[in-house]
C-alpha positions as CSV (number, residue, x, y, z in Angstrom):
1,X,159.7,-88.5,90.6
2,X,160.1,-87.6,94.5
3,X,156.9,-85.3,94.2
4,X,154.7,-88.3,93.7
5,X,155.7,-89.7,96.8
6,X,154.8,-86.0,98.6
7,X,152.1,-85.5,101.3
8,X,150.4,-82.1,100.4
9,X,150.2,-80.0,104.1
10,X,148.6,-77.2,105.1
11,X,150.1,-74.6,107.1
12,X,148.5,-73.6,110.5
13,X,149.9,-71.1,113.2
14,X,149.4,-72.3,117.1
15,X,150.9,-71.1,120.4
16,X,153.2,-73.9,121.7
17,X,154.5,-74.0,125.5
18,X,157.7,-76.1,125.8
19,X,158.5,-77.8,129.1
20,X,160.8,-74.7,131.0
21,X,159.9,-72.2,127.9
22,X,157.5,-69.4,127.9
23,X,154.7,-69.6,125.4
24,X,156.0,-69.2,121.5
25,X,153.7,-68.8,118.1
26,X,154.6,-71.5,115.7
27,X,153.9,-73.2,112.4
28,X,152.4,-76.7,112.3
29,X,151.9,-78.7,109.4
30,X,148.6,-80.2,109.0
31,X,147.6,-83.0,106.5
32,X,145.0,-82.7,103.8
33,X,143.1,-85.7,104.8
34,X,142.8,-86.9,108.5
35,X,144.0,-90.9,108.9
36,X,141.2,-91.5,111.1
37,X,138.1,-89.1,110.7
38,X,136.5,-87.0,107.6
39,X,138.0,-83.5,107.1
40,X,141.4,-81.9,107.4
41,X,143.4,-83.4,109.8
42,X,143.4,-81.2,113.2
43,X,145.9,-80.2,115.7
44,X,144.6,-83.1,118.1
45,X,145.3,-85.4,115.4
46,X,148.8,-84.3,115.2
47,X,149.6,-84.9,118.6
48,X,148.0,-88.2,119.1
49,X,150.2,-89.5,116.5
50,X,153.2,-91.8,116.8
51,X,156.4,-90.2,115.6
52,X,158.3,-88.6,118.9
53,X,159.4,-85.6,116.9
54,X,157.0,-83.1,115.5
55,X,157.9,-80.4,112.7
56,X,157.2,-76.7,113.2
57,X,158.6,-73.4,111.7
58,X,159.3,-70.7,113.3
59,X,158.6,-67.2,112.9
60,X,162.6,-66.4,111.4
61,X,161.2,-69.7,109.1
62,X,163.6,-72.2,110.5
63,X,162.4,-75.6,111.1
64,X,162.2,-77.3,114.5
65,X,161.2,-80.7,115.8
66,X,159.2,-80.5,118.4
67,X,159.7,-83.5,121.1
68,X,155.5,-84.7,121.6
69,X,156.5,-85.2,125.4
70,X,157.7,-81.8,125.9
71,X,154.5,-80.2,124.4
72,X,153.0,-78.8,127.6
73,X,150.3,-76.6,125.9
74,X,149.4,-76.0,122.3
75,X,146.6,-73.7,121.7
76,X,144.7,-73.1,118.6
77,X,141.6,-71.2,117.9
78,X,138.4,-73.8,118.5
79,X,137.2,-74.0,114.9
80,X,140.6,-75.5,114.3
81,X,139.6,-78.5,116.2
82,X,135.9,-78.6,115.1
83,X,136.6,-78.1,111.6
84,X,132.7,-78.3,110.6
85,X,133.1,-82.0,111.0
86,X,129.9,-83.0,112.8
87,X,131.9,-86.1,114.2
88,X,133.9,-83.8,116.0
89,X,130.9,-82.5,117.9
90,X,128.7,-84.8,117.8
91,X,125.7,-83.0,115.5
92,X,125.5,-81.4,112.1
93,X,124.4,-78.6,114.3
94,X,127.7,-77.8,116.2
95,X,126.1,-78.4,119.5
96,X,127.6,-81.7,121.4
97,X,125.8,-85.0,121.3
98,X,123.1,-85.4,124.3
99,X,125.1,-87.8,126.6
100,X,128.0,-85.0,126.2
101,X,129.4,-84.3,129.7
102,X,130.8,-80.9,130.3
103,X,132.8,-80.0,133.6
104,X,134.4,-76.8,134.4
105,X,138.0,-77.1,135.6
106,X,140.8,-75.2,136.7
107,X,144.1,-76.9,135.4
108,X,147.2,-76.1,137.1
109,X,150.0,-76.9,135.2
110,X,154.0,-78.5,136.5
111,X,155.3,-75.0,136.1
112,X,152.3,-73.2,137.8
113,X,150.7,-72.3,135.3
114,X,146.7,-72.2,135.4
115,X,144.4,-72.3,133.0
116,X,140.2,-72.2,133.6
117,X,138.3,-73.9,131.2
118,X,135.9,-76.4,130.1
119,X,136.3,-80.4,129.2
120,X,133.9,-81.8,126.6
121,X,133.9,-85.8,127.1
122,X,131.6,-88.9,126.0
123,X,132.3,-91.8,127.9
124,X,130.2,-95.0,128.7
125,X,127.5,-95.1,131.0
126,X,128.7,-96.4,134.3
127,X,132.5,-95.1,133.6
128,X,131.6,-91.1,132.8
129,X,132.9,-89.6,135.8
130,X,135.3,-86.8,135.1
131,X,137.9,-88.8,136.6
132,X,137.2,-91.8,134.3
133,X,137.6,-89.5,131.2
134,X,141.0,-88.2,131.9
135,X,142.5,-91.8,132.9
136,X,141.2,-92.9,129.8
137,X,143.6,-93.5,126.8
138,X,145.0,-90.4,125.2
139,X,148.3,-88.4,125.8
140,X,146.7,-84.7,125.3
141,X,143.2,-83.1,126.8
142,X,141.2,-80.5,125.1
143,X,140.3,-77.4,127.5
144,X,138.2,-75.1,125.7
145,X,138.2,-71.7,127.0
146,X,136.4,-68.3,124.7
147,X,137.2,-69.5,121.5
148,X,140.6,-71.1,121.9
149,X,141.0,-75.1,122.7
150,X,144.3,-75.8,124.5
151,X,145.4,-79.2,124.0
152,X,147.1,-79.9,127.8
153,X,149.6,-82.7,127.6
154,X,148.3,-85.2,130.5
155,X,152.1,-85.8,131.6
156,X,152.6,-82.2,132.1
157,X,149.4,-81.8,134.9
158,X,149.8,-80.8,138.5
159,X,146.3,-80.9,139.2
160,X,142.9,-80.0,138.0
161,X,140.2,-79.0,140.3
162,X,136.4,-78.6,138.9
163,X,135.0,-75.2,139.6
């Protein structure tokens, strides 16, 4: 009877950073069905969720919760995010929709940590400055760096500086 009431989830491995831990690979679980776009639901979609607690397994297999707000970093490779859903680019093509802006940054993290990258943003015109897209709503940011996205918890940023 309970299985009826199950949510099939996929497995996916990530690199997470905890606040005062050093980088660790880990096991999300990843629905089926996205609750707000076509396609597999994606990393981002995980974290922009509601529940405070997050479930992950370990290498040894043991479960942990992960607390959202003490998520500095989680990296995955950048297919995981685009998932061949042209909505998460913009075009069928993969390439970003024309009024895509694109800045190169330098984000330097609470602990020191810095990571070079590029943010991908649409924003309205009159409002699409770079700083206007990262006060926007939204707890995480997506840095894309060669092949890997990191999604950068906002609360956890020192500083970012274009390049």
């Amino acid at each position: 009877m309970n299985e009826i009431y199950r949510v099939p989830k996929r497995q996916f491995p990530a690199e997470v950073t905890l606040v005062g831990q050093s980088p660790m690979r880990l096991t999300l679980f990843l629905a089926g069905q996205a609750a707000h776009h076509a396609g597999y639901e994606r990393p981002s979609d995980l974290l922009a969720g509601v529940d405070a607690f997050l479930p992950a397994m370990n290498g040894d297999g043991h479960v942990l919760f992960l607390q959202r707000d003490a998520v500095m970093v989680l990296s995955v490779p950048a297919d995981a995010e685009d998932d061949g859903d042209p909505a998460a680019t913009g075009d069928p093509g993969g390439a970003p929709a024309s009024p895509a802006r694109r800045s190169a940054v330098r984000m330097t993290l609470e602990n020191g940590r810095a990571i070079d990258g590029t943010i991908e943003y649409l924003m309205p015109e009159g409002h699409d400055r770079l700083q206007d897209f990262l006060n926007s709503i939204g707890r995480f940011l997506a840095l894309r760096q060669e092949g890997t996205v990191h999604l950068v918890n906002k609360l956890r940023i020192a500083s970012i500086a274009a390049l």
